[in-house]
N, C-alpha and C positions, 0 to 999 in steps of 0.2 A: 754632759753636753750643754754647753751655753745658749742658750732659746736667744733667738733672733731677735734686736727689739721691735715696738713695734710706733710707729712715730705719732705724736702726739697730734690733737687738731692744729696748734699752731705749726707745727711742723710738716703738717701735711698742705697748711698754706703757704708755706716757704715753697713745697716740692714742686708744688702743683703753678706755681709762678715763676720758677725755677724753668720746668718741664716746658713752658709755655713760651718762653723767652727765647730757650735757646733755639726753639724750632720754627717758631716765629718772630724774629726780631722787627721791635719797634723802627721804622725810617726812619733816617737823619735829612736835615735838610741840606743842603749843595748852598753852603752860604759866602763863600768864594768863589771867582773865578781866575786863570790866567791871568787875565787884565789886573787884577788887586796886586800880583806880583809884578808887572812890567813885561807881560811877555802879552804878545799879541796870539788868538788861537780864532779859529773855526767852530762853531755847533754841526755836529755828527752824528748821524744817528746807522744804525746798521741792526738786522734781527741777529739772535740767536741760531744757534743751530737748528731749533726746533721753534724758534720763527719769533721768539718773544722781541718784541722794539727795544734796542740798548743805544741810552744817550749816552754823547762821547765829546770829547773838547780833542780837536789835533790843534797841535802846539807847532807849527813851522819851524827851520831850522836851513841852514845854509847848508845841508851836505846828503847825503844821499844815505844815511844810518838812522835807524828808528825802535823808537822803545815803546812795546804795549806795555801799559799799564792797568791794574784793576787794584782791589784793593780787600783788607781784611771784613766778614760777620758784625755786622750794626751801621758801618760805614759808608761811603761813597766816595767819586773822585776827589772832591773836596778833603774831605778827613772825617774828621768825631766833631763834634762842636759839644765838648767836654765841658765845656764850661759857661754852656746855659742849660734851664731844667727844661723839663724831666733830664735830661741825658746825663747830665753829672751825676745824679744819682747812682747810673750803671760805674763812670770814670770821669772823676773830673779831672781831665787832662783835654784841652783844642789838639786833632792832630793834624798837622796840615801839609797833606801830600804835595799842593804847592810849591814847596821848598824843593821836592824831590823833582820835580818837573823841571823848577827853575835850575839846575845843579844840572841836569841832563842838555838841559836848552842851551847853558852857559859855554858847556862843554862841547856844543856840536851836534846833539841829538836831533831831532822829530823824535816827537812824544804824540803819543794817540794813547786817552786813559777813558773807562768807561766803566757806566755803576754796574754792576751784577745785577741780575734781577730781583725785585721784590727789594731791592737798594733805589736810594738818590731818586732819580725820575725816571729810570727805567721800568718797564711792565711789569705787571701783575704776572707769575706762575705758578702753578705747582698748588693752587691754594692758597700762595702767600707760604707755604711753607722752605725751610732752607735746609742745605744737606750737607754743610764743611767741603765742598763739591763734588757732592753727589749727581746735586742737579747741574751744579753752576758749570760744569765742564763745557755744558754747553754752549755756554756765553765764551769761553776762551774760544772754543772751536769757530765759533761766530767770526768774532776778530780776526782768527786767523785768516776767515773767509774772505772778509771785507779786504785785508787788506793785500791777499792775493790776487782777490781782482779789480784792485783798484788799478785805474791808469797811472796813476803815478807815483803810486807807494808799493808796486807787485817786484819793482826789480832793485828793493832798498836791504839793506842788508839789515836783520832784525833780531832784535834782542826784548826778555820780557821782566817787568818789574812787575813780581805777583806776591804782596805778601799775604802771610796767615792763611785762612779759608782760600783767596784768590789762589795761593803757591797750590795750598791743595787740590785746587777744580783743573789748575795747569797740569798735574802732573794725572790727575784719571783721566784728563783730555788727550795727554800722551800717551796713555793706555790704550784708548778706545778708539783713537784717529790720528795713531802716528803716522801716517802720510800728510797731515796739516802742519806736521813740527821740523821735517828736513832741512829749512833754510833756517833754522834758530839757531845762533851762534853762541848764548849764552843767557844766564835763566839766575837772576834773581831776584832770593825769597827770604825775605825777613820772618821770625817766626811761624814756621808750619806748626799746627796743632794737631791735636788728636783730642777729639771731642770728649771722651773719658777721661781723659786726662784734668782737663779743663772742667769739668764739669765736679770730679770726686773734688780739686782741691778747691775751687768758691764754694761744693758743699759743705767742707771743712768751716770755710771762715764763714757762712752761715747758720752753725750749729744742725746741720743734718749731713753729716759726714757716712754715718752710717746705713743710706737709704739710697746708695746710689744703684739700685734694683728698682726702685719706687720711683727714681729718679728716669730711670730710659722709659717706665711705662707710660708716666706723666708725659714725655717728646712724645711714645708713636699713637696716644690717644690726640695727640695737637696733629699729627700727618707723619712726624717726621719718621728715621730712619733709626734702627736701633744703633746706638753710641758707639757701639765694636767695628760697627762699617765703618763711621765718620771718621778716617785717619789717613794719613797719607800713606803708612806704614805696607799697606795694600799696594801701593801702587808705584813708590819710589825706585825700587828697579827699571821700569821701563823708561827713566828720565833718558835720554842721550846725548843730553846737549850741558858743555861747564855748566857748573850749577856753584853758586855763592849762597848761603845761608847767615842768618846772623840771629841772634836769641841772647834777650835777659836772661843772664843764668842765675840770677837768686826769684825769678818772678814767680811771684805768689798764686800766681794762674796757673801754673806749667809745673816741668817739671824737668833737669837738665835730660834725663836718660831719655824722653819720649822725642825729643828733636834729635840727642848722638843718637837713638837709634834711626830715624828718617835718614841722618846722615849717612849710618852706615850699611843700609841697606841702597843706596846708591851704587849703580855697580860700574859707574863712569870713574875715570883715574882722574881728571882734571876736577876737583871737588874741593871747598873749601867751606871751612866753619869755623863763625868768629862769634867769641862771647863778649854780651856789655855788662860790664861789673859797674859796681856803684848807686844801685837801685834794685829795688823789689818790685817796679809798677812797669806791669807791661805795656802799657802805653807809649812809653819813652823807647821803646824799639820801634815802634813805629813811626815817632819820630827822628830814629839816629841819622838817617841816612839825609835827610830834609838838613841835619845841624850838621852832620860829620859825611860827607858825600868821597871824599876821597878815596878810599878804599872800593865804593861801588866805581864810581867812572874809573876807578883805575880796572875792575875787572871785566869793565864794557871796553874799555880801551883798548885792552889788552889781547882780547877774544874778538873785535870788528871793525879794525883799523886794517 
């Protein structure tokens, strides 16, 4: 029988910075606005479910359809600002959800996008710790609130752009409070993760591939949640509403079978899942829709028109 290794001291400062990151991610700053695009918007702010303050930018629009927006773990409404440090060091890639806003706007939409908590300039929770939306469900259920009772956005026809962690917090939030999700007409999500997932293959390209045990203890000595819960894969049954997915299928983060499986535990028939070949950085999913927008406003179009 092969004895377990056992990891080295520099390796146990890789895990332990590792452990540390993923359960606590460093804020990024909100270094754009609408305005930097040519769209005019609103400052918004609305609590959580559980009452955390979340800033929010609404993006006007001539028609009476509207897209919630949140976003993926490290980021905010803005994007990644990949390409100043510290932050490039995690990915140097800018990602700039702006694009995706402007692509919605251009088309017809209202947009309302807002940071997740312990994100952008939204509040402190949880410890500052995160959960792939464990916690963050809260925050979609939030939005949903605010924009239910809002006077003038309660009787708009609504659609959600959630990628990565956000796709994940949306769909435990349809778990946990599917009476907030009946008027949603269509639900997409660029890359859904599974925190194991994620987690085994950067251990890979960091030389502790083999510690990913040492690797969950390091998250729930930081708060967080053990890596098995962190997955959509719990919860993507209970979606009901078209659901679009899109995934890097060679990204060195992921892995193809941990999203076809999200996909196909969807138990809605209107479901679609598109691969972006050509790249191993997942970064560049996050921004396809921002550069290649046709295929999302075609499946918003199509579902709330």
């Amino acid at each position: 029988m092969t004895e377990k290794p056992i990891p080295t001291e520099e390796q146990m400062a890789i895990i332990r910075s590792m452990g540390a990151a993923n359960n606590r991610p460093q804020r990024s700053p909100v270094l754009k606005t609408p305005a930097d695009y040519g769209m005019d918007y609103e400052d918004v702010f609305f609590p959580s479910l559980d009452g955390v303050p979340l800033e929010a930018w609404f993006i006007p629009a001539d028609s009476e359809k509207l897209i919630i927006c949140n976003h993926p773990l490290t980021m905010n409404r803005y994007g990644f600002p990949g390409h100043l440090d510290p932050w490039k060091q995690f990915a140097p890639i800018e990602v700039e959800f702006n694009n995706v806003y402007k692509a919605l706007h251009d088309a017809g939409y209202n947009v309302l996008t807002y940071d997740m908590r312990n994100h952008g300039m939204s509040g402190e929770a949880n410890g500052g710790v995160t959960g792939y939306g464990l916690l963050e469900w809260r925050d979609v259920a939030g939005a949903q609130l605010y924009v239910q009772g809002h006077e003038e956005l309660k009787d708009m026809t609504v659609g959600l752009f959630n990628p990565c962690a956000g796709g994940n917090a949306a769909m435990v939030a349809m778990t946990k409070r599917p009476d907030l999700f009946t008027d949603i007409k269509a639900f997409v999500c660029p890359q859904p993760c599974s925190s194991h997932i994620a987690l085994d293959e950067i251990a890979k390209l960091q030389g502790v591939g083999d510690f990913l045990e040492e690797l969950d203890m390091e998250g729930r000595k930081a708060g967080g949640f053990p890596i098995a819960q962190q997955t959509p894969h719990h919860f993507a049954a209970d979606v009901k509403v078209p659901m679009f997915i899109i995934q890097v299928r060679d990204d060195l983060w992921s892995r193809p079978e941990d999203v076809q499986t999200t996909f196909n535990l969807l138990t809605i028939e209107d479901k679609k899942l598109f691969w972006i070949d050509g790249t191993t950085t997942r970064f560049d999913g996050y921004n396809y829709f921002g550069e290649n927008p046709e295929q999302m406003v075609a499946f918003f179009d199509a579902h709330m028109n």
